[in-house]
N, C-alpha and C positions, 0 to 999 in steps of 0.2 A: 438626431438619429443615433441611437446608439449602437457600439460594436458588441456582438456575441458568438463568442464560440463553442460550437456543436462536436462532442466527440460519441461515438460512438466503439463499442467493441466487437470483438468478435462474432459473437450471438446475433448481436442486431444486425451483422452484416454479411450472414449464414451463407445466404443464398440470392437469387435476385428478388423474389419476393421479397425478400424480408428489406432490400436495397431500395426496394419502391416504397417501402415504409418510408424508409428511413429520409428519402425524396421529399414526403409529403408534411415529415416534419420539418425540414427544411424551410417548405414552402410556407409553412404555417410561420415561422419567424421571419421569413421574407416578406410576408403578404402584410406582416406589423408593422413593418417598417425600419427591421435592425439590420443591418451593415451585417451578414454572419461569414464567417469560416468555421468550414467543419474539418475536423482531425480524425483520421479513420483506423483503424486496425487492419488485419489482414482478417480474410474469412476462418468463420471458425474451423481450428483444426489444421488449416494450413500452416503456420508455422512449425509448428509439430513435424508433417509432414518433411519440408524443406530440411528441417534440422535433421530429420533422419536421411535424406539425401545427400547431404554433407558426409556424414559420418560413415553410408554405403561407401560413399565416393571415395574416402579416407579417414581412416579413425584419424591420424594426424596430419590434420591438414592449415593451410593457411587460414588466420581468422580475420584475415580481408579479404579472401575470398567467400571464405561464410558469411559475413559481412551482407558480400551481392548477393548471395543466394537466396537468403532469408528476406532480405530487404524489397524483395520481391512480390512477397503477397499482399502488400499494400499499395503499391503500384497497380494490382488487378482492381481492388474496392474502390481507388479514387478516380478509376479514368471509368466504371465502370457506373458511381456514381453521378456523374460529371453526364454520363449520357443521358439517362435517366431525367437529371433537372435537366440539361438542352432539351427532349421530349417535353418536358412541361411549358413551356416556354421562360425558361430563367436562364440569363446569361452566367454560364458557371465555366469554369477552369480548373484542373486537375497542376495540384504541385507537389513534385517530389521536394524530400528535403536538403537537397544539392542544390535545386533549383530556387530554392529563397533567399539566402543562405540558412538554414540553422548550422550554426557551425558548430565542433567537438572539441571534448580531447581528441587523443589519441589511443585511448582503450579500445580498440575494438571490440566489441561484442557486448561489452560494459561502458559505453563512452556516458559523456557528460555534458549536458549540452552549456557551452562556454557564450553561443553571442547570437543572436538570432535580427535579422535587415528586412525589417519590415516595411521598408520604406516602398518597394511598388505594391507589395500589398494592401498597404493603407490607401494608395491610390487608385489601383482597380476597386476596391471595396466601397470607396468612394462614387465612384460611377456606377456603382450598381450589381458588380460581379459578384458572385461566390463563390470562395476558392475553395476548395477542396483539394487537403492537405494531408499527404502521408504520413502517419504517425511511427514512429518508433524507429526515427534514420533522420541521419545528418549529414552533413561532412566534414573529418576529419582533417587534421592537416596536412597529411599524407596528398589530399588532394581526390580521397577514396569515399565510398561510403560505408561509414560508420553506422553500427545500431545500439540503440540505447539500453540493450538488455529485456527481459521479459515486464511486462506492465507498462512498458517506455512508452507505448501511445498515450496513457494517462498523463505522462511528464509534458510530451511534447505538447498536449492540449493546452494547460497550463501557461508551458514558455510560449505559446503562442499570445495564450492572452493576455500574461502580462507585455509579449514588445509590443500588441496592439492598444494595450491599455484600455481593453475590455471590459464592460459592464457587469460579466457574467463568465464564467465558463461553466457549461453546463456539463456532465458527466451520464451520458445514456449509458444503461447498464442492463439487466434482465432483473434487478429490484427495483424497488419503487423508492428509494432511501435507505440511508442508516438507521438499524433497529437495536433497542435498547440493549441485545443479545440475539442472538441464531434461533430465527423463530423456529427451529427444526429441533431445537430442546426444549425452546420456554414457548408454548403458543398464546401466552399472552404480552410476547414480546410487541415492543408498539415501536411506530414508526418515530424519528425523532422531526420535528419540524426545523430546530437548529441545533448546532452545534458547535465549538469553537476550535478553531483550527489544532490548538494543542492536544485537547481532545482526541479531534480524530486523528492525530497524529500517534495517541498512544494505543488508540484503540485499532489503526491499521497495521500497526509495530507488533502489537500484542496478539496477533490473532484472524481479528476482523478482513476480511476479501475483498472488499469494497470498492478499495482504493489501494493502490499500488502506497509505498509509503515516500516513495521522493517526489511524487506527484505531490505530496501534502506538504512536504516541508518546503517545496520550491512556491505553492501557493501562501504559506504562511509566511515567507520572506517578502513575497512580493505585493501582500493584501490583495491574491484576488481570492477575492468570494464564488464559488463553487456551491452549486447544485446537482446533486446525483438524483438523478431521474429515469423510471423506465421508459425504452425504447417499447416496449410493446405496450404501452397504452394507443388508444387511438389518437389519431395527428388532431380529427376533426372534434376532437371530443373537450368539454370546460377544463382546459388546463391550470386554472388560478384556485388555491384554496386559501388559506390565511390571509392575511394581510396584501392579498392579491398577488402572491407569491406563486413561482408552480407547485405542483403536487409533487412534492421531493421531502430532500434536506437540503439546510444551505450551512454551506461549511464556512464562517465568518470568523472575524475577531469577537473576543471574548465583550469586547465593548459593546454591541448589536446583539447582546441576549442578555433581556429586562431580567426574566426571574430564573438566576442559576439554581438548578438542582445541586444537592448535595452529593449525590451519584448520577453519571448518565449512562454510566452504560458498563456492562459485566462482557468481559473478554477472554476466548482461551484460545490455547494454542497445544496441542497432545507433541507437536515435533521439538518432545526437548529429552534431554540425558541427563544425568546426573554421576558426577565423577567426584569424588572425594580421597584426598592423602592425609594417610592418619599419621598423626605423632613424628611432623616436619620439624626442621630444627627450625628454632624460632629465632631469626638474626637478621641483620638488616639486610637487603636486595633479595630476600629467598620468594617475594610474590615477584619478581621482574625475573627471575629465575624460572617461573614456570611458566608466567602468562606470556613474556615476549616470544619464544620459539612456539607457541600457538599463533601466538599475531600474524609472526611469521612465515608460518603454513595456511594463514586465513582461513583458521578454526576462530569461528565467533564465537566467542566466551558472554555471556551473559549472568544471570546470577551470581554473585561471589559471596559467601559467608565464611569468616576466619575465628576457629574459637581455641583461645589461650588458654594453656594446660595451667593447672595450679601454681607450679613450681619456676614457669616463665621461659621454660628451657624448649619446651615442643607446641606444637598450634595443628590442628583441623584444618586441613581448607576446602568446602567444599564449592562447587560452579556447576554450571548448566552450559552444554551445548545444543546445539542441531542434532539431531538423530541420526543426520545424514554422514556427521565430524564424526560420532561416539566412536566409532572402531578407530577411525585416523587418531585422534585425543589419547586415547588409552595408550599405544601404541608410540607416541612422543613421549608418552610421560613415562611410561616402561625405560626408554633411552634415557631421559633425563636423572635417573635415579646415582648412576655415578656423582654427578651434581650437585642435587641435590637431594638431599640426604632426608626422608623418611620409610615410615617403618610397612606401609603397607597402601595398596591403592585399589579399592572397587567400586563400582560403577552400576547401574542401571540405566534400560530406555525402555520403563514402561510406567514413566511419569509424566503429568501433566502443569503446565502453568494456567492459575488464575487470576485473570485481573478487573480488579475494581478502578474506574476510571469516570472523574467529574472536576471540575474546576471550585467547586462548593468546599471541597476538601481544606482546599487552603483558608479557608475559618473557621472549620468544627474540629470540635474533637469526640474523640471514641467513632471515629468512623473506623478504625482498624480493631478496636475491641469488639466492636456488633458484629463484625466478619468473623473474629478469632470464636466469640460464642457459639455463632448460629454453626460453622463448621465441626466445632467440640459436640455439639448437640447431635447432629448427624452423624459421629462415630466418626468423622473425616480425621484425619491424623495429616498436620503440615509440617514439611519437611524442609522447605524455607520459605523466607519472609525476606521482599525487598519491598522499600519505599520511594517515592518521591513527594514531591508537592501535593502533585493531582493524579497519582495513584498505586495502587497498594498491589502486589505481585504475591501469588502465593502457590510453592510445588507442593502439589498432592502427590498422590497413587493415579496413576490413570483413569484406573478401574471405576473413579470417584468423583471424576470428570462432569458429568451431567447431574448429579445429584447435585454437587457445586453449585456450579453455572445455578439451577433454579433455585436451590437456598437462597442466595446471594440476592439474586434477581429480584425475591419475596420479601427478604427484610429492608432492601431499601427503598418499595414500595413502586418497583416499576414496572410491573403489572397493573398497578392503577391507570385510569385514563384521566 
């Protein structure tokens, strides 16, 4: 009998209808025969909520008591859940995550989950129980509860499945899987059947909603294999398509996908800035000069491009932050100018990143020249270019954004079925 865990979000868990859905999917993996725990979010909206109730309460207030406060609307979906399957006749159990342990850091609000004692779990589970488990809270060492940040139910799924050493954790969502791009600009974006962990690791980094992104990198540490599947399909309905697989994606190691594509999938992201210091003295420690007192303030620095003046004496440096850093960013570097010493700094935030993302990359070449044309072709103008292994990053114009995106999409033939 194998173990599988069931996470659900917000959406799926709206309301109570949508909770008796959610029931019946349950039952449907019960009625198979697998050992399940499900990981719940709070209902949609509510943490929203809560968070603004804090903040009425006290713009500055303790973040262990925001901690309780928030950590609360998951508490309502699992005991709320939990009554639901007792009505059906399933022997079910509601656990916060104090009561497991999942243990933390000590970040509150941002914690991390450090250890998770799965040891009665695997024993009730064994007899027949299902536990149903509040996603996005732990306990700290304080002795408090901690929350794992926004997305953290996706994480806690995950760490669930690996301490129980899980068959599956599956990923309910309001899509049906990862699709090759945002069917909402390419409508012949196609669903992926698989995909490899690094992958989607760059394609939830870069853009892509899907997946929280330390949900992915904690699954890619630990090999579990993941399926993002909709919650609003019907429970009674033929769940198997491929290889007798469900009707999803499954998020795997790159060894469990026969025929790699050369691209899988076209990624953006509009939340980015662009800041550049012109004609910097060029000497050693003058990039730890700018970028440490960012790190410092936790402005994520992303894109870095450095270009040396002729003469060897001055350098460009241009980077990308958050949209959300741009005024903070400018603003440090205004201060850093006694410092460090160039001749001028401006900035934009009505630019976009493009990313190309496949595992295939790492054997061909000219997959960055078929981008750089097809964009030249379309009058797109790039403003910079990063690489890795398996993929290719590129700032536009915002304005240029979806034209992209389907260029992109079109020459590397993933629009085909």
């Amino acid at each position: 009998m194998s173990r599988l865990v069931m996470k659900f979000g917000g959406t799926s868990v709206a309301d109570i209808d949508r909770i008796r859905i959610v029931a019946r999917h349950v039952k449907r993996e019960v009625d198979a025969g697998h050992q399940v725990a499900v990981v719940l979010s709070a209902m949609a909206g509510s943490t929203n909520a809560l968070v603004e109730l804090c903040l009425t309460a006290g713009a500055l207030h303790d973040v262990r008591e925001y901690d309780a406060v928030v950590a609360s609307g998951e508490q309502v979906t699992i005991g709320l859940l939990a009554i639901v399957l007792q009505g059906m006749g399933i022997d079910a159990r509601s656990w916060l995550g104090w009561q497991i342990p999942i243990r933390t850091d000590a970040a509150h609000g941002a914690a991390r989950i450090q250890d998770i004692d799965a040891t009665e779990l695997v024993e009730r589970l064994g007899r027949g129980q299902v536990a149903v488990i509040a996603g996005f809270q732990g306990l700290a060492p304080d002795n408090r509860i901690a929350t794992l940040g926004r997305g953290g139910s996706d994480t806690s799924a995950v760490a669930v499945a690996a301490a129980l050493g899980a068959e599956r954790c599956d990923i309910y969502t309001d899509v049906d899987g990862v699709y090759t791009t945002d069917p909402r600009i390419v409508s012949a974006a196609r669903r992926l059947d698989r995909i490899a962990f690094e992958e989607m690791l760059e394609m939830a980094s870069l853009g892509a909603k899907v997946l929280q992104v330390r949900s992915v990198e904690l699954a890619m540490v630990h090999g579990v294999r993941t399926f993002v599947r909709s919650s609003f399909d019907d429970p009674e309905a033929p769940q198997t398509g491929a290889d007798n697989q469900p009707v999803g994606t499954l998020i795997c190691d790159e060894d469990e996908i026969v025929e790699k594509q050369l691209v899988t999938g076209i990624a953006y992201s509009k939340d980015e800035a662009k800041i550049t210091l012109r004609a910097v003295e060029d000497r050693p420690g003058i990039a730890a000069s700018i970028f440490s007192p960012l790190a410092a303030a936790a402005v994520n620095v992303d894109m870095i491009v450095q270009n040396i003046s002729e003469d060897g004496r001055t350098t460009d440096v241009t980077f990308t932050v958050p949209t959300s850093d741009y005024d903070r960013a400018m603003a440090l570097i205004e201060k850093l100018k006694p410092e460090v010493t160039f001749e001028s700094v401006n900035g934009s935030n009505d630019v976009a990143k493009v990313s190309v993302i496949g595992i295939g990359m790492r054997s061909h070449a000219g997959v960055a020249a078929s981008a750089f044309e097809a964009l030249a072709s379309r009058g797109i103008n790039i403003l910079l270019i990063t690489t890795s292994e398996i993929k290719i990053s590129i700032l536009i114009e915002a304005a240029f954004t979806e034209l992209a995106v389907r260029t992109l999409h079109s020459i590397y033939d993933l629009d085909k079925t």
